[in-house]
C-alpha positions as CSV (number, residue, x, y, z in Angstrom):
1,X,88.9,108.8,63.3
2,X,90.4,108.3,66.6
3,X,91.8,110.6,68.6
4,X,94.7,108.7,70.3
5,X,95.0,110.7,73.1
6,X,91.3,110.6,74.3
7,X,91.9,107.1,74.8
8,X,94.3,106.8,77.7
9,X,92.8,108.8,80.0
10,X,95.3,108.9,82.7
11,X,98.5,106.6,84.3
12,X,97.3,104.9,87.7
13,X,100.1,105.1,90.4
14,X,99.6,102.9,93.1
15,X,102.7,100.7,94.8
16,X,101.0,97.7,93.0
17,X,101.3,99.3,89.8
18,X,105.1,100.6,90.7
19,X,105.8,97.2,91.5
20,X,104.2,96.2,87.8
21,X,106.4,99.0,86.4
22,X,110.0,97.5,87.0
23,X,108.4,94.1,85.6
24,X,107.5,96.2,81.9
25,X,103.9,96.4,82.4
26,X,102.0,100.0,82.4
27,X,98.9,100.6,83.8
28,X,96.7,103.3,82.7
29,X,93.2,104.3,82.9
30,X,91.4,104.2,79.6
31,X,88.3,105.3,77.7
32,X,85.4,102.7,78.5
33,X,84.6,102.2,74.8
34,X,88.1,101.4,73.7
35,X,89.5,98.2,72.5
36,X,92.9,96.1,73.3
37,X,94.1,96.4,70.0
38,X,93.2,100.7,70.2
39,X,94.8,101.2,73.5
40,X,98.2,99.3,72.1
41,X,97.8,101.7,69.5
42,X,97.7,104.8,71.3
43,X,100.4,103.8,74.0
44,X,102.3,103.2,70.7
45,X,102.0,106.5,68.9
46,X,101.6,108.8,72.4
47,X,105.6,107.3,73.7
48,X,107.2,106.0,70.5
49,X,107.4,102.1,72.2
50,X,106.0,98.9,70.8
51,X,103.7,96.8,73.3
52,X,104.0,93.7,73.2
53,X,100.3,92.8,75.0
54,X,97.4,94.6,76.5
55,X,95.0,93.1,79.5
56,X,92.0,94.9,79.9
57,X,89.5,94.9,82.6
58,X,86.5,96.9,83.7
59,X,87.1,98.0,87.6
60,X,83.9,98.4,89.3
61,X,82.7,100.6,91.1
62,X,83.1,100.7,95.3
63,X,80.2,101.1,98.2
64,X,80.1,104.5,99.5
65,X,77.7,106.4,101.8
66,X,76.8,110.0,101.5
67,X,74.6,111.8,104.2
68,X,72.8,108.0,105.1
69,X,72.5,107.4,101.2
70,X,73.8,104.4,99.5
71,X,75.3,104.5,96.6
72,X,78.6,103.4,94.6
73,X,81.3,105.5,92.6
74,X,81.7,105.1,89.3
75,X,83.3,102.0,87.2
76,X,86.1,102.2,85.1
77,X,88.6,100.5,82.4
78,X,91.4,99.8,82.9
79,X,94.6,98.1,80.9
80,X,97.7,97.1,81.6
81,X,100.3,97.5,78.8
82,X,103.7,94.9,78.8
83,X,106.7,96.5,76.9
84,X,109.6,94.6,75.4
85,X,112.5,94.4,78.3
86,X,114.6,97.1,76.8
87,X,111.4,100.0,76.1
88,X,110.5,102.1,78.8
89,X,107.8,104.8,78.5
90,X,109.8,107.6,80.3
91,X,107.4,110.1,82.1
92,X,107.4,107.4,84.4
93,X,111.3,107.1,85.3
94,X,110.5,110.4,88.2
95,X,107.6,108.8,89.9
């Protein structure tokens, strides 16, 4: 059984993503094992709106250097979540 609220790990807030905002589309960090049909799900029963789609995609991870070290930081999900024109997931009206 899934836990719905392990799925969507956390909103990203970036201008791009405010920008996506007043279009309908949410974008949130999500668990890497879960599915488009999962996430709709969740976003679904976490604010009480209906998506209408889901786009996912697997950000990966950047170059970074640590004391003369290579190395990367960590990949992640990521979906973005498109809401009929008159649903709004509120948390986000204050950002």
């Amino acid at each position: 059984m899934t836990v719905w609220e392990d799925i969507l790990l956390e909103p990203v807030l970036s201008e791009k993503t405010n920008l996506l905002r007043e279009e309908g589309k949410y974008v949130f960090k999500v668990l890497r094992s879960a599915t488009k049909i999962q996430i709709k799900e969740a976003v679904r029963r976490i604010f009480n709106v209906h998506p209408v789609s889901c786009t996912v995609m697997v950000v990966g991870g950047k170059p970074k250097r640590q004391r003369n070290r290579p190395g990367l930081t960590a990949s992640w999900k990521k979906a973005i979540v498109r809401l009929p024109k008159d649903e709004k997931i509120s948390i986000f009206e204050g950002v």
